[in-house]
VOKE-185820 format. One record per residue (C-alpha): residue number from 1; residue in one letter; x, y, z. Coordinates in nm, 4 decimals, always signed. Layout:
<pt NUM, A, <X, Y, Z>>,
...
//
This chain:
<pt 1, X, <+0.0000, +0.0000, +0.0000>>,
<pt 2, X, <+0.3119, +0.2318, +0.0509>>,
<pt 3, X, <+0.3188, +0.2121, -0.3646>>,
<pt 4, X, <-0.0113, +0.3327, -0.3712>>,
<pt 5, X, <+0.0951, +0.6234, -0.1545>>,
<pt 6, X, <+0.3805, +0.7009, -0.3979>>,
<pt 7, X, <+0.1619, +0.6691, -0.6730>>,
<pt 8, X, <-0.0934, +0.9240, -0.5666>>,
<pt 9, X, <+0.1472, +1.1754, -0.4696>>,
<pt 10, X, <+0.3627, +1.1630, -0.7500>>,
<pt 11, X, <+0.0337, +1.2197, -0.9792>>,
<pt 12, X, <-0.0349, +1.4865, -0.8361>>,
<pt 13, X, <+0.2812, +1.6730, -0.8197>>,
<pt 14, X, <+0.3071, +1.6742, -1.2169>>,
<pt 15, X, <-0.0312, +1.6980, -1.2516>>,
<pt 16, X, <-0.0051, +2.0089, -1.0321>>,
<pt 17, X, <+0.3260, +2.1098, -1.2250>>,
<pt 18, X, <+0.1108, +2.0917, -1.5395>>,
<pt 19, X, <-0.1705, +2.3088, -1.4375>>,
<pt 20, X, <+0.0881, +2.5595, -1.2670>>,
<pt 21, X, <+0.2942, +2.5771, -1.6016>>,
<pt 22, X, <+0.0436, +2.5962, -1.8941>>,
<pt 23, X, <-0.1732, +2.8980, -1.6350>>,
<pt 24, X, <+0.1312, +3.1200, -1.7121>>,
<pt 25, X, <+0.1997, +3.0650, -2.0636>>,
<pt 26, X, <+0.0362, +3.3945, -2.2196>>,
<pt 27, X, <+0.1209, +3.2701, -2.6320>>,
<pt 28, X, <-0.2456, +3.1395, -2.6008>>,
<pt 29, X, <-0.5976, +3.1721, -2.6330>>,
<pt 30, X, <-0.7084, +3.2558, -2.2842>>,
<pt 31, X, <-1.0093, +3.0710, -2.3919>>,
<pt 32, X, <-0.8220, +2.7500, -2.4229>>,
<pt 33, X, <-0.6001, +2.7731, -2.1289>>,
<pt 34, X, <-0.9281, +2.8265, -1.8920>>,
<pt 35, X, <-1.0725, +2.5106, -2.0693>>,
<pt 36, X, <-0.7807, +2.2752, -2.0332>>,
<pt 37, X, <-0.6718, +2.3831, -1.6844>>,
<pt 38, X, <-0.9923, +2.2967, -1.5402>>,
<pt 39, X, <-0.8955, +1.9411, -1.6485>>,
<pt 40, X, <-0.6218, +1.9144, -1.3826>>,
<pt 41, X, <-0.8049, +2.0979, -1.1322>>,
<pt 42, X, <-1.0625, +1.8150, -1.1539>>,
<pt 43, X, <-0.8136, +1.5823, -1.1588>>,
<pt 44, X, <-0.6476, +1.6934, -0.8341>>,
<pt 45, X, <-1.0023, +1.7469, -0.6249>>,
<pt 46, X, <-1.0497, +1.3588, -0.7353>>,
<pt 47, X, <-0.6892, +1.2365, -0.6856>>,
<pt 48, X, <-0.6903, +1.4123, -0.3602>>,
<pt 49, X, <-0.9918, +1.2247, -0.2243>>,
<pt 50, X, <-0.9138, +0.9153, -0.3238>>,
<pt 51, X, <-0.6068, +0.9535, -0.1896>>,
<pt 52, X, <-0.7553, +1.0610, +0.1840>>,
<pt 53, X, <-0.9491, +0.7788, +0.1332>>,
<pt 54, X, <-0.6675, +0.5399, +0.0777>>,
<pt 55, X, <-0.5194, +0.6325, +0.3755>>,
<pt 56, X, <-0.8220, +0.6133, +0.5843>>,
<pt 57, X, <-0.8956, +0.2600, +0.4629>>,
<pt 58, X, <-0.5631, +0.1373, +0.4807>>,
<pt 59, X, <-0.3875, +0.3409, +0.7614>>,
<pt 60, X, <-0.6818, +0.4104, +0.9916>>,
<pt 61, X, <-0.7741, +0.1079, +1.2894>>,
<pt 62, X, <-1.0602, -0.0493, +1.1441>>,
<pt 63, X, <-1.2590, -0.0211, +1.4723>>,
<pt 64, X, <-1.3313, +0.3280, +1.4079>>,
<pt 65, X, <-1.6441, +0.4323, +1.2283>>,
<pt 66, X, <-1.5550, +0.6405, +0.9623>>,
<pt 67, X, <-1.7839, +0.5033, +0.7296>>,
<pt 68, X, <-1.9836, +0.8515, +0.6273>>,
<pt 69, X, <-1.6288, +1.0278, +0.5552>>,
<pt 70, X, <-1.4785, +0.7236, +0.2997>>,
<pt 71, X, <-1.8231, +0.7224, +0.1386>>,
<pt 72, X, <-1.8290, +1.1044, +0.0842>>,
<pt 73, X, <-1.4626, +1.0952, -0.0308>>,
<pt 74, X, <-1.5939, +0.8326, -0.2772>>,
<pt 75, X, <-1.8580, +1.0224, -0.3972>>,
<pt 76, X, <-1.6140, +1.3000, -0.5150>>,
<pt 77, X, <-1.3540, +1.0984, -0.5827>>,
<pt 78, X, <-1.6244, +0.9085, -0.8675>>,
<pt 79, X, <-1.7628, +1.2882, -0.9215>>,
<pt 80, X, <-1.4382, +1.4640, -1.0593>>,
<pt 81, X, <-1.2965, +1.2083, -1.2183>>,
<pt 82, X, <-1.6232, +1.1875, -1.4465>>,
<pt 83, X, <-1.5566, +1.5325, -1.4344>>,
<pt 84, X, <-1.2254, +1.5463, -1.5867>>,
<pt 85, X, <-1.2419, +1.2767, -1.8452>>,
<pt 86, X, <-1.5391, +1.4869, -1.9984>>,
<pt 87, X, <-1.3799, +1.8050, -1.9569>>,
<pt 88, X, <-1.1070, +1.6352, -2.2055>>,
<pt 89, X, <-1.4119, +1.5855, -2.4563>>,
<pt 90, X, <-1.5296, +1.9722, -2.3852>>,
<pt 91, X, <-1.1543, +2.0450, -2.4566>>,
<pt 92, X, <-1.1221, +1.8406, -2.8132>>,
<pt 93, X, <-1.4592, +2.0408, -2.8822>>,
<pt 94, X, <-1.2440, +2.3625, -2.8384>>,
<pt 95, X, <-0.9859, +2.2718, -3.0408>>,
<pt 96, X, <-1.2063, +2.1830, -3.3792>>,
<pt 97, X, <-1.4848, +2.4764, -3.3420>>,
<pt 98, X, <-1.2682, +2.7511, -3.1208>>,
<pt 99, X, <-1.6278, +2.8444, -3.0676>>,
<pt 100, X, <-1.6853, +3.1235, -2.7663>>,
<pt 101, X, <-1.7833, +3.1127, -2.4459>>,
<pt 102, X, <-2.1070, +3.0860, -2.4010>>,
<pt 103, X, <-2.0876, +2.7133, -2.6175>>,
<pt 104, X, <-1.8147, +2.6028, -2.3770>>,
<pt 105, X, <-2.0235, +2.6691, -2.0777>>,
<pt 106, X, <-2.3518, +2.5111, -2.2266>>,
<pt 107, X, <-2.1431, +2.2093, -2.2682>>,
<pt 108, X, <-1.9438, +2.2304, -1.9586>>,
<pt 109, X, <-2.2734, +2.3223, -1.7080>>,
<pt 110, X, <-2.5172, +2.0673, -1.9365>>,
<pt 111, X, <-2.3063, +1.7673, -1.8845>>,
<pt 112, X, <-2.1269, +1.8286, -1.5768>>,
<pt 113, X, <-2.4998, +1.8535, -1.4531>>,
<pt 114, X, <-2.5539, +1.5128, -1.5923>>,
<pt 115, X, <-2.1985, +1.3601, -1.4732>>,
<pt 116, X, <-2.2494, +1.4715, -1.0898>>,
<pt 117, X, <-2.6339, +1.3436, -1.0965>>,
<pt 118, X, <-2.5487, +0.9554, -1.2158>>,
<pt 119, X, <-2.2249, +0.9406, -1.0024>>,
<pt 120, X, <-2.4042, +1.0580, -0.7190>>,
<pt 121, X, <-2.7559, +0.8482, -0.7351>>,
<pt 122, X, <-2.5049, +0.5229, -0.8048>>,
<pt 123, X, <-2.3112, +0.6326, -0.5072>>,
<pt 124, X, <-2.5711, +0.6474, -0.2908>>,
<pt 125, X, <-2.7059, +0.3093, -0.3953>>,
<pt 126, X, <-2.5418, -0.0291, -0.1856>>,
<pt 127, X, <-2.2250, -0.1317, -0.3128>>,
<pt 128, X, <-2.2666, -0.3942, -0.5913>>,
<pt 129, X, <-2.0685, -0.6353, -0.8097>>,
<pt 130, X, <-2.1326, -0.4121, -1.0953>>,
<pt 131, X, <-1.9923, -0.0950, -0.9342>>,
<pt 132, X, <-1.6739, -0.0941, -1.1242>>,
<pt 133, X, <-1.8421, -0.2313, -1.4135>>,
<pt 134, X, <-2.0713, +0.0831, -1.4470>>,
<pt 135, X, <-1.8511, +0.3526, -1.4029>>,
<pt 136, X, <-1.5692, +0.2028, -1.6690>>,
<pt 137, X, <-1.9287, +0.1809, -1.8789>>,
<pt 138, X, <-1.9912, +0.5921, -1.7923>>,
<pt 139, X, <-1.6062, +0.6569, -1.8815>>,
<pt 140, X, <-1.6139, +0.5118, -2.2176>>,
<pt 141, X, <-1.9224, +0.7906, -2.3143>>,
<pt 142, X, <-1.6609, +1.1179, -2.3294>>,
<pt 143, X, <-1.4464, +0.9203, -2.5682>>,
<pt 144, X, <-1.7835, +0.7791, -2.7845>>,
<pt 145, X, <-1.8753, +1.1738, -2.8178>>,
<pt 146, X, <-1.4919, +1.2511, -2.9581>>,
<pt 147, X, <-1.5845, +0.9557, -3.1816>>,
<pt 148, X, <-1.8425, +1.0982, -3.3025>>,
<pt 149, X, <-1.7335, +1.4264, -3.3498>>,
<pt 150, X, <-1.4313, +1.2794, -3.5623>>,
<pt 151, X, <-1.6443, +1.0563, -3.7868>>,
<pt 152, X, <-1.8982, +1.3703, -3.8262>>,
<pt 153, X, <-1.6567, +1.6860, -3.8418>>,
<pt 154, X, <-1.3778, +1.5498, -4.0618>>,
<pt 155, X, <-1.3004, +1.8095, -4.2418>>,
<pt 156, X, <-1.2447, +2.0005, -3.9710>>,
<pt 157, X, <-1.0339, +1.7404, -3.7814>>,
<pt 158, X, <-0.6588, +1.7317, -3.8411>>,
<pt 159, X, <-0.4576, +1.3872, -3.7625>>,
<pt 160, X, <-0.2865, +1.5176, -3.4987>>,
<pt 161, X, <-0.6051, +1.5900, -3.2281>>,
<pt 162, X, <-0.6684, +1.2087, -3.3245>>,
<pt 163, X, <-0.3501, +1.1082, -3.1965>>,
<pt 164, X, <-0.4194, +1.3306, -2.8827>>,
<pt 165, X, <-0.6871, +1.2346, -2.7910>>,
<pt 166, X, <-0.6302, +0.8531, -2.8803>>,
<pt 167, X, <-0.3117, +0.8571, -2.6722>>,
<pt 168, X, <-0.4749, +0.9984, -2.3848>>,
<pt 169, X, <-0.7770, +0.7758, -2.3911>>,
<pt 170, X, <-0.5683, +0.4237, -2.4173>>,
<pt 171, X, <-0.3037, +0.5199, -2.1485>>,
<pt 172, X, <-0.6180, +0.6289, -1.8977>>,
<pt 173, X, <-0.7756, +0.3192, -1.9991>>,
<pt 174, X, <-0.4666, +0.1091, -1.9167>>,
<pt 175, X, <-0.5367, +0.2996, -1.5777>>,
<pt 176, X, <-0.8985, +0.1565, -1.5438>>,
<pt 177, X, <-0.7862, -0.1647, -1.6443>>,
<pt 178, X, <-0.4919, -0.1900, -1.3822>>,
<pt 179, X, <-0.6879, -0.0676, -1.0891>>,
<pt 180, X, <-0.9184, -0.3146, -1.1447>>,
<pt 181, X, <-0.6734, -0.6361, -1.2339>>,
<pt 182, X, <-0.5483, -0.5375, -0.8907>>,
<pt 183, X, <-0.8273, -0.5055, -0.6813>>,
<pt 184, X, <-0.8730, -0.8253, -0.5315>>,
<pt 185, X, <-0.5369, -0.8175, -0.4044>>,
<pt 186, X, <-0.6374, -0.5017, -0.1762>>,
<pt 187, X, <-0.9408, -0.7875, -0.0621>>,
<pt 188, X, <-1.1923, -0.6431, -0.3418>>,
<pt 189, X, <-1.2317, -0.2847, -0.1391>>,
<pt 190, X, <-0.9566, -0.0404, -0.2240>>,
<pt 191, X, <-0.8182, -0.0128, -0.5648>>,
<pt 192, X, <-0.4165, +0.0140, -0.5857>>,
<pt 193, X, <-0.4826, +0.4029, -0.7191>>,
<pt 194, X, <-0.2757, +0.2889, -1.0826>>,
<pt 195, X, <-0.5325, +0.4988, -1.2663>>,
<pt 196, X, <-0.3656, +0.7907, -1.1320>>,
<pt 197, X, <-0.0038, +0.7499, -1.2955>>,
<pt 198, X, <-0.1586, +0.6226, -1.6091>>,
<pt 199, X, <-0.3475, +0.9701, -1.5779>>,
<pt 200, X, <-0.0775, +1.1861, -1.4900>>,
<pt 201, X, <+0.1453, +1.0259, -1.8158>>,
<pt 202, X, <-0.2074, +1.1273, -2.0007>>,
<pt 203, X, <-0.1991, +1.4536, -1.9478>>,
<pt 204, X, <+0.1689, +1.4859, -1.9548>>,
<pt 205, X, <+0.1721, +1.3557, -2.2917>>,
<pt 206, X, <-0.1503, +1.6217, -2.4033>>,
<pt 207, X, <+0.0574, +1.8743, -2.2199>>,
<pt 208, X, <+0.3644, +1.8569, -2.4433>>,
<pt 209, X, <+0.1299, +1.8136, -2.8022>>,
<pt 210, X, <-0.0630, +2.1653, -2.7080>>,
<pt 211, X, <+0.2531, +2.3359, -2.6212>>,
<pt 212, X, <+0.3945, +2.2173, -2.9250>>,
<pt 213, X, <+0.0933, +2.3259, -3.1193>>,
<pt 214, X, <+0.1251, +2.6757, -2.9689>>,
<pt 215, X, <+0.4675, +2.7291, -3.0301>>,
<pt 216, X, <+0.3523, +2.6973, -3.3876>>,
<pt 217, X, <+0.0886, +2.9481, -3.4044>>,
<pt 218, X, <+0.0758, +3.2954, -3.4041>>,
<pt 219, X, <-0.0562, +3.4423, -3.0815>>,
<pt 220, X, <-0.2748, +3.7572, -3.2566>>,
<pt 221, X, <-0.3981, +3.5801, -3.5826>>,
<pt 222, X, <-0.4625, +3.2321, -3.4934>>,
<pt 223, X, <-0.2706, +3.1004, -3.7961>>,
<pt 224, X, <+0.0619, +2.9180, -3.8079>>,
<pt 225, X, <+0.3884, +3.1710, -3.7371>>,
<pt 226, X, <+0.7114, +3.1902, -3.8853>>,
<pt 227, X, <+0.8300, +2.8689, -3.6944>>,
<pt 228, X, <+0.5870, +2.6193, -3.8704>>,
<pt 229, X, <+0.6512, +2.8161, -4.2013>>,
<pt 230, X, <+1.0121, +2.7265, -4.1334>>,
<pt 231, X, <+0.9400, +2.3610, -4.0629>>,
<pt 232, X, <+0.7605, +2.3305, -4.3642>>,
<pt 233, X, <+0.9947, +2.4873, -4.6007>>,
<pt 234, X, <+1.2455, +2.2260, -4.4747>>,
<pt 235, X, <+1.0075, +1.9388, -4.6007>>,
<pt 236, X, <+0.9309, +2.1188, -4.9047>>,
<pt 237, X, <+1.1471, +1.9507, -5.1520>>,
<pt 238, X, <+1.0866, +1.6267, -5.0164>>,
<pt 239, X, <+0.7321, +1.6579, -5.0363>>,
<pt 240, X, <+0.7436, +1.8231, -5.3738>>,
<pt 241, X, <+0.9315, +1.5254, -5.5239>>,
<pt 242, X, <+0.7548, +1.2765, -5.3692>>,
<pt 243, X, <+0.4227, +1.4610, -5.5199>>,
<pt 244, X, <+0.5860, +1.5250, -5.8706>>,
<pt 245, X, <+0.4763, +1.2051, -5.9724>>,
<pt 246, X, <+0.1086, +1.2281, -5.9659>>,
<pt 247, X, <+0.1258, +1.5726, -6.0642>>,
<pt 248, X, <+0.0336, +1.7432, -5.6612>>,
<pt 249, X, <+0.3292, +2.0070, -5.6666>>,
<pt 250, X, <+0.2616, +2.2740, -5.4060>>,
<pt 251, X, <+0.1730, +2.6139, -5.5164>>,
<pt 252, X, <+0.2379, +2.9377, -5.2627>>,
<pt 253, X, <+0.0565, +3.2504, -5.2335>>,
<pt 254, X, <+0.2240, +3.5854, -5.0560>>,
<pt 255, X, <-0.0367, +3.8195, -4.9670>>,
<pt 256, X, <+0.0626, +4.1415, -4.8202>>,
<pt 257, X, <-0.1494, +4.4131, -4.6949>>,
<pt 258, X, <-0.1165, +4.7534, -4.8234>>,
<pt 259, X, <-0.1163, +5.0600, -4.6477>>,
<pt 260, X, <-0.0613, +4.9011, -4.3112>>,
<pt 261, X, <+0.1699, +5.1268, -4.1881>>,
<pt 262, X, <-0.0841, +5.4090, -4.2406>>,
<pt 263, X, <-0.3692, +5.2460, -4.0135>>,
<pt 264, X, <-0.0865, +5.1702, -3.7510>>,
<pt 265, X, <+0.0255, +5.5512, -3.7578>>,
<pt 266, X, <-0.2912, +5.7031, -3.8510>>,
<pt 267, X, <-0.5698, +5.4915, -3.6627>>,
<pt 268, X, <-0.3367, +5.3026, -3.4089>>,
<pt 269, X, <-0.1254, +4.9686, -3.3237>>,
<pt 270, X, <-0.5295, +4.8551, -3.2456>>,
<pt 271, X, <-0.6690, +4.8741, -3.5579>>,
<pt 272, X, <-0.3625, +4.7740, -3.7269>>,
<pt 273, X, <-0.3805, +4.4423, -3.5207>>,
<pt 274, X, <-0.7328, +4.4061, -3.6440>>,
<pt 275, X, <-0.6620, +4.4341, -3.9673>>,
<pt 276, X, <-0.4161, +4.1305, -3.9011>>,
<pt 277, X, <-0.6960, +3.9289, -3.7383>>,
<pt 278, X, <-0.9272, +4.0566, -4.0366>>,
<pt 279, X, <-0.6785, +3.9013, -4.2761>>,
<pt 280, X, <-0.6452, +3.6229, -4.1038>>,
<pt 281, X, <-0.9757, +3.5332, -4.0193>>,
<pt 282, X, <-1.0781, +3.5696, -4.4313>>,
<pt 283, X, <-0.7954, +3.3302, -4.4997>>,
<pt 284, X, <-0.8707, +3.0907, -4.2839>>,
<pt 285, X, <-1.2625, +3.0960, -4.4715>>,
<pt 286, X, <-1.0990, +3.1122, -4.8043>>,
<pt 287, X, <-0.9137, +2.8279, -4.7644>>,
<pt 288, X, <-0.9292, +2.4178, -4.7311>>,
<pt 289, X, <-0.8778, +2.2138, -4.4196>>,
<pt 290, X, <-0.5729, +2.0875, -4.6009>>,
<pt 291, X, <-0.3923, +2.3673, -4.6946>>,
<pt 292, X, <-0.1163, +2.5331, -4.5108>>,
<pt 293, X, <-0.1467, +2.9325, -4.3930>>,
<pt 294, X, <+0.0902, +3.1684, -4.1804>>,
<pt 295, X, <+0.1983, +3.4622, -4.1099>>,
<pt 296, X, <+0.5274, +3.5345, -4.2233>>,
<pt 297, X, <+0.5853, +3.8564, -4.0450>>,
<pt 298, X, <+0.4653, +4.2083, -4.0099>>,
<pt 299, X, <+0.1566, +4.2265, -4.2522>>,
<pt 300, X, <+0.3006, +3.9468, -4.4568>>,
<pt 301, X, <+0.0988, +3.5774, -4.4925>>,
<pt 302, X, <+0.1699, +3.2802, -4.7024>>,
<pt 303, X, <-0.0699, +3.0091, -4.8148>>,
<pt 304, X, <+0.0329, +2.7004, -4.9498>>,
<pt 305, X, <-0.1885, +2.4178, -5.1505>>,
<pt 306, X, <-0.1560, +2.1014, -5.2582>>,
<pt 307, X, <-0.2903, +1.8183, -5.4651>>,
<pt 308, X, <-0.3403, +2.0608, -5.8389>>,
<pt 309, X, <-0.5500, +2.3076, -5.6516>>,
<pt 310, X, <-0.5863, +2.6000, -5.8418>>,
<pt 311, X, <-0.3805, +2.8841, -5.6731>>,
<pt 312, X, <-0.5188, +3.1652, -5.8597>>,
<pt 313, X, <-0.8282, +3.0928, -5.7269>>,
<pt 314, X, <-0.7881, +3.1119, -5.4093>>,
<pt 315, X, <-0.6464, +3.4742, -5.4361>>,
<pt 316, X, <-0.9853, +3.5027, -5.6415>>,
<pt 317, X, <-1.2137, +3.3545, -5.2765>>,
<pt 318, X, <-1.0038, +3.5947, -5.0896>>,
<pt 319, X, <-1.0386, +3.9036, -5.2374>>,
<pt 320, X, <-1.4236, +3.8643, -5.3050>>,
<pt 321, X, <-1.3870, +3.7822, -4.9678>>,
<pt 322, X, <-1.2028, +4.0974, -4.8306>>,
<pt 323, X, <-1.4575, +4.3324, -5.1097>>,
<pt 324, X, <-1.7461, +4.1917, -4.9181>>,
<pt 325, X, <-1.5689, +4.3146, -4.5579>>,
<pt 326, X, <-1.5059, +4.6946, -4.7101>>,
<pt 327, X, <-1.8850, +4.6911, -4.8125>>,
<pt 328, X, <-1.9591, +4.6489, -4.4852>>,
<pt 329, X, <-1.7828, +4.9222, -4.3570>>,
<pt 330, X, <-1.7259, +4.7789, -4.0464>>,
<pt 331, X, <-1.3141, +4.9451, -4.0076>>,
<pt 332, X, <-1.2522, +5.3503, -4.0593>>,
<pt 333, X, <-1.0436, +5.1855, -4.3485>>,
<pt 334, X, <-1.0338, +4.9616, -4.6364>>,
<pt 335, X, <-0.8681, +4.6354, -4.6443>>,
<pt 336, X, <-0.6183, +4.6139, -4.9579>>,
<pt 337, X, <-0.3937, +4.3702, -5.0673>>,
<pt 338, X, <-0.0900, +4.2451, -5.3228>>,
<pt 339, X, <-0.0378, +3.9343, -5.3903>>,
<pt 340, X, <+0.2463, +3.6678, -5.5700>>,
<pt 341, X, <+0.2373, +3.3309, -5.6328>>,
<pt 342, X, <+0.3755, +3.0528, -5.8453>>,
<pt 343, X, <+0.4432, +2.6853, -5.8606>>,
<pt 344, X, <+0.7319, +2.5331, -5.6671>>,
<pt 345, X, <+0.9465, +2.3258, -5.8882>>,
<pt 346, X, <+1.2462, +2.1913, -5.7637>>,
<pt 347, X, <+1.5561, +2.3100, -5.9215>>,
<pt 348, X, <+1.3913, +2.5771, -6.1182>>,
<pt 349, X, <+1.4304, +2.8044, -5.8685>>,
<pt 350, X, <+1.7345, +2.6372, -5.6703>>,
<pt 351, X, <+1.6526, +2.6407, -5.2600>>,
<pt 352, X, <+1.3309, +2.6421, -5.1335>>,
<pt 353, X, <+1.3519, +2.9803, -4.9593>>,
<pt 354, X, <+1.5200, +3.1049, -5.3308>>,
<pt 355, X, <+1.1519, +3.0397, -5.4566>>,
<pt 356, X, <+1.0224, +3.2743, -5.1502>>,
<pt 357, X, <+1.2312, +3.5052, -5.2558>>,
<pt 358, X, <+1.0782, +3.4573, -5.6219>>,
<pt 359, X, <+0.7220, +3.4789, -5.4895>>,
<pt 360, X, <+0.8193, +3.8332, -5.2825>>,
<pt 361, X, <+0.9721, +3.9857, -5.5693>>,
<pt 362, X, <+0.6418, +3.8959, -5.7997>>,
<pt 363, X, <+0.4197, +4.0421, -5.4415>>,
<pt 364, X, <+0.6259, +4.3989, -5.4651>>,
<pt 365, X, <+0.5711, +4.4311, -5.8459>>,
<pt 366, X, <+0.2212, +4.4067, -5.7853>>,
<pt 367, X, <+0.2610, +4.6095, -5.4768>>,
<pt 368, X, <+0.4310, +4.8764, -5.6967>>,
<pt 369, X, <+0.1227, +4.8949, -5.9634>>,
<pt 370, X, <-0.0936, +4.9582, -5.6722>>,
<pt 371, X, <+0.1515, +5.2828, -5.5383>>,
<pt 372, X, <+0.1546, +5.4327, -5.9212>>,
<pt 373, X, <-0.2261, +5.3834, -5.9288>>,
<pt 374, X, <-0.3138, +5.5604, -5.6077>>,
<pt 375, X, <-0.0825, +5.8182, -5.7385>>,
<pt 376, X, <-0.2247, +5.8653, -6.0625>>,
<pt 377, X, <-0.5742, +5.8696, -5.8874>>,
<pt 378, X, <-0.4814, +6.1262, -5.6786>>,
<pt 379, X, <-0.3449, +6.3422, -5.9217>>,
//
């Protein structure tokens, strides 16, 4: 029972590590940090009672009635763990809709409701053979509703959630499984607690993926920064030639938006950032699930598509796109652009960053046509 000591409070140090870390990293949504951390916080309320409970079952005379106290640590420690492993559902929701708050707390209130009113009628029932069986059944529904929302929402679902979320779901499984292969050697009463390192590895593991997400996207736009764009010009050739074959070269678009240092020095570093969101944000619609979007620096993005997509008309989406916006007059400015693109051939244009430099030069030719317009209008 001393390892089942260990194991609880070496859960909840990292899991307390975790939550301490990820509440002070400001490169986020503060949407998505209030989402995830509630996940630990759950988990520690719930780790925490079981592992008073442990102690009173195990290190407490047995002659002393402190039956009301175990069953009310049971009853949260059942609660919050519910809690959490929906919370991770409410999370993956998050991360395919970004929708706003009042979504999240629909979810969160609706089915936290739901989660507190089973665990505690089935807590206050007698103990039964099935106990165990019917709360593995109730942890198996959070991962049933990710199911669903990856068979449902796939174009909207990127490989790499899968792999979160399937990574986290088998190791906390493994948990379930443990605690309950060892049971009867605790005589059938107190499980050994191995759900809790299981969990803690869990959420170590999601830990690392998100901040390794966020270190690739820009904190004001949403889109990737100029770290993924350098990670994916390093694969560039290699996935070029490997596409060659069947005809899928990538073709990149530069869009740059004009006049931005006026709105920043006319209007503000505000409305300049909103601009920046405002391109952003029309990219993102303009674009598919598949293709590849950043911003490159300053006022500068890049998209990328695959598979023979037509380049030219994306740039056609996205400036319908931004027209529709200036209709609407919704800025004290107007939302311009110039744009370059091309196809990426290997050896055409030597290094992959050689054809950047192609695609810029084609962007400030354009960019120039639009100066000796404005001028001629003006005069």
């Amino acid at each position: 029972m001393n390892l089942a000591i260990q194991y609880h409070l070496t859960s909840l140090l990292i899991i307390i590590l975790i939550f301490i870390d990820y509440s002070r990293k400001y490169n986020t949504s503060m949407i998505q940090r209030l989402v995830f951390l509630r996940i630990p916080v759950y988990a520690v309320i719930s780790l925490g009672s079981n592992f008073l409970d442990t102690i009173l079952v195990t290190r407490i005379p047995v002659t002393l009635n402190f039956g009301f106290i175990s069953y009310a640590l049971r009853l949260i420690y059942y609660s919050f763990l519910l809690l959490s492993f929906f919370q991770i559902a409410v999370f993956y929701d998050y991360l395919i809709h970004k929708e706003i708050k009042k979504r999240l707390k629909t979810i969160s209130v609706i089915i936290s409701c739901f989660y507190l009113a089973v665990s505690a009628v089935w807590n206050s029932l007698p103990r039964a053979q099935g106990f165990s069986v019917f709360h593995n059944i109730v942890y198996l529904i959070p991962p049933l509703v990710i199911l669903a929302k990856i068979v449902f929402r796939k174009k909207t679902t990127t490989l790499q959630y899968v792999r979160l979320v399937a990574g986290m779901w088998i190791m906390i499984a493994a948990g379930l499984v443990l605690d309950n292969l060892t049971k009867p050697i605790f005589g059938g009463v107190q499980e050994a607690g191995l759900i809790w390192p299981c969990y803690s590895v869990a959420m170590l593991y999601a830990y690392l993926v998100i901040v390794r997400t966020d270190s690739r996207i820009d904190a004001l736009t949403g889109i990737g920064n100029r770290y993924a764009f350098n990670e994916f010009m390093e694969g560039l050739p290699r996935k070029t030639k490997e596409r060659q074959e069947t005809e899928k070269a990538y073709s990149i678009l530069m869009i740059d938006i004009d006049n931005f240092k006026k709105i920043n020095d006319t209007l503000g570093h505000g409305e300049g950032d909103n601009a920046l969101r405002d391109m952003a944000a029309i990219i993102k619609r303009c674009i598919r699930h598949s293709d590849f979007a950043v911003r490159y620096g300053g006022d500068e993005f890049i998209i990328a598509v695959s598979g023979g997509y037509n380049i030219g008309k994306v740039l056609e989406r996205i400036q319908e796109a931004i027209n529709f916006q200036n209709s609407k007059n919704l800025r004290p400015y107007k939302l311009e652009i110039s744009s370059g693109y091309d196809t990426y051939i290997p050896g055409k244009f030597g290094s992959a960053y050689e054809f950047i430099h192609h695609i810029d030069t084609l962007m400030y030719m354009q960019k120039e046509q639009h100066r000796k317009a404005r001028r001629s209008a003006a005069s």
